[in-house]
N, C-alpha and C positions, 0 to 999 in steps of 0.2 A: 374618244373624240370622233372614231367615226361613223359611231351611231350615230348622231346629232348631227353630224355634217353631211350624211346622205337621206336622212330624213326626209321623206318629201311635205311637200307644204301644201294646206287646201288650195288656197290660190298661188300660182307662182307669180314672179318679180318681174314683169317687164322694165328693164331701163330705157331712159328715152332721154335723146340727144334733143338739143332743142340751139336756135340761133334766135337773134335780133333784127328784125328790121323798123332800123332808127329810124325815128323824122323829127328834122329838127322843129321848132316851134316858130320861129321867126323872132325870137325875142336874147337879148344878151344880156349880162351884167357888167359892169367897166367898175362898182363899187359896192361894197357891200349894204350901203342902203337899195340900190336899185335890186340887188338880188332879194333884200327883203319885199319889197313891193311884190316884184314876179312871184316869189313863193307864195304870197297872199291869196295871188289872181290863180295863177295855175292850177291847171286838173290836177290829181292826184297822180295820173300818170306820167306827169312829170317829175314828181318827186321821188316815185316810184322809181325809176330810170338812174335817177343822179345817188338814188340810196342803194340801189338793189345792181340794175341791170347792168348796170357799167362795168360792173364787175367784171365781168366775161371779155371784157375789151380790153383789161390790163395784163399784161405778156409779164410784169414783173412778177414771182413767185411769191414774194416778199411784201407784203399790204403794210406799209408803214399806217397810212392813212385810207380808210375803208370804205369811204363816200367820195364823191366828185366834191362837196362842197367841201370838205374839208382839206382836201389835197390841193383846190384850187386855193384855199387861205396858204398853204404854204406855201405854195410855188408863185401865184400872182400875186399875193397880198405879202408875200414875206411875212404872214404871221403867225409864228408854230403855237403861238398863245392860244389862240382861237382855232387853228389847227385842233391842237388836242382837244379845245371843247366839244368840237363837231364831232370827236373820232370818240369819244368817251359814253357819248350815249347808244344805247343796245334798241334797235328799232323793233326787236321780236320780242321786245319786252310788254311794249303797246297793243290793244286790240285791234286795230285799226289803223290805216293810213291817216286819217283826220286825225288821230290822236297822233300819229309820227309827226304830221303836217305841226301839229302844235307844240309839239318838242323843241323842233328844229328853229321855228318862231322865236319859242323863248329865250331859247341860248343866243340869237341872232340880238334881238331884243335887248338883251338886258345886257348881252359885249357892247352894244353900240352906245347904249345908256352912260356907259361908264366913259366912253370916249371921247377927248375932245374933239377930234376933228373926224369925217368920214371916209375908213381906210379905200384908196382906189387900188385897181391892176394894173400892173406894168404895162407899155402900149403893147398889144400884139397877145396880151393871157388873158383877155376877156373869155369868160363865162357861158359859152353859146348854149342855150339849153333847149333839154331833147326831150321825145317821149319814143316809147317804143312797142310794138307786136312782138309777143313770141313765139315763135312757130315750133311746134313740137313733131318730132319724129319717134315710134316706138322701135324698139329694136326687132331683128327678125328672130331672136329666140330666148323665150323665156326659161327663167332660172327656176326652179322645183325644188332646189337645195339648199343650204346654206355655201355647201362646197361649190357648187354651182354660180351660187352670187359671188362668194368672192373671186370668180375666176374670169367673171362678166365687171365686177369693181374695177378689176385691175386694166382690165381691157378700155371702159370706154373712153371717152374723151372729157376734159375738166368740164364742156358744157353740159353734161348727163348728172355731173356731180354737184355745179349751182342748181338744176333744177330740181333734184331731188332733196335739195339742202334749203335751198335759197326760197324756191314759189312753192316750197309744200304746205309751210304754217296759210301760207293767205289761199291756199288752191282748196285745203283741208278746211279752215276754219278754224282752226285750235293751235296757238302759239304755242311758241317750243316742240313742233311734230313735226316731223319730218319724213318722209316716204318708207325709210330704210327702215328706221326704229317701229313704223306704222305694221308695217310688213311682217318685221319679226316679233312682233308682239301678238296680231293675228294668228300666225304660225305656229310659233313655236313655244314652248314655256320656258323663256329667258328674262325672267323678269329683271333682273340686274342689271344684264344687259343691255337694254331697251331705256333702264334708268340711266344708264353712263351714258350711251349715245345723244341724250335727252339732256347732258349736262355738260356738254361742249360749248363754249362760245363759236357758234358759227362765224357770228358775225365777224370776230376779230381772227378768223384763221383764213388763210390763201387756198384755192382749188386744191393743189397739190397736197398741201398741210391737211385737209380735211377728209382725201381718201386716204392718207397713210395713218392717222391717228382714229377712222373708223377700220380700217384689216387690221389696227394692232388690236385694238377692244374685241374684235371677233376672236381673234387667233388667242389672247388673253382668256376671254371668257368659256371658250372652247377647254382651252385646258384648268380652268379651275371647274368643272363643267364634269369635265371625266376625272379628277384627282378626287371628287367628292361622290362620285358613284361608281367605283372602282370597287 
């Protein structure tokens, strides 16, 4: 194990913390057809925001529901029906925002199809909706190692963890990649490895959830790693 774990790397790891600064749009929803309209009209960085970045603004560990619009069906709309539809579709499944943009349509679309009447929000859970800038900070020392990484894993803050998880598919260009799995694939020869990190549901795990079940696959793949070249 501790060959491989003091290994040095061609390139090392910089993590980087990164914040929000929200703005909102000037536009609300009060029902779910007016949110369909808005999604229609809006940039992609708005949907970008209510899919992705809001993420970082939920203090609960626990992601019942993974998107703004779908938490808002359950909480304003009272409807875990349509709840679970929003929450069921995988957005790093799509190449693109326009194609997530048209996901989200559908499912809206064709719940409302079936509906007799048009479900509104309780007064006061309207729908305000955002776009946002992310501001990226790097850290002051990079990692060389894999022992190294995970000792900077452990350290930084959940925001270091959505940006290397969350904006690397759309920053990279290539769905299903992520910074970490990028890094150790350039590096090192852990092909397995690089395959399990690459078959996580990000999407449906919490900040918290997603650095302890990538140290376990490290610290896993570490010792099947040495038990076979022993």
């Amino acid at each position: 194990m501790s060959d491989i774990l003091q290994q040095s790397a061609r390139d090392p790891f910089w993590f980087r913390d990164c914040f929000l600064m929200r703005m909102p749009i000037g536009r609300k929803a009060s029902n779910l057809r007016e949110l369909l309209q808005i999604l229609r009209e809006a940039s992609e960085d708005v949907l970008y925001y209510h899919i992705f970045q809001s993420r970082l603004a939920l203090t609960d560990p626990e992601i019942e529901y993974p998107n703004d619009f779908a938490l808002w069906a359950a909480n304003a709309l009272q409807d875990t029906k349509l709840a679970e539809k929003l929450s069921s579709f995988d957005p790093f499944e799509y190449g693109s925002m326009s194609a997530v943009r048209e996901a989200v349509l559908e499912i809206l679309e064709e719940y409302l199809w079936d509906m007799p009447y048009v479900p509104w929000a309780r007064p006061g859970f309207e729908l305000y909706l955002c776009q946002a800038q992310t501001a990226v900070i790097q850290s002051p020392t990079p990692s060389y190692t894999l022992a190294e990484f995970c000792q900077g894993l452990q350290r930084v803050g959940l925001d270091s963890i959505y940006y290397h998880f969350f904006e690397a598919p759309w920053r990279l260009g290539v769905s299903k990649v992520d910074d970490f799995s990028f890094w150790i694939e350039y590096n090192f020869d852990l092909p397995r490895l690089v395959k399990d990190i690459r078959q996580i549901d990000v999407y449906f795990y919490s900040l918290p959830e997603l650095r302890a079940t990538l140290l376990a696959l490290i610290n896993e793949h570490m010792g099947v790693y040495c038990e076979r070249t022993a």
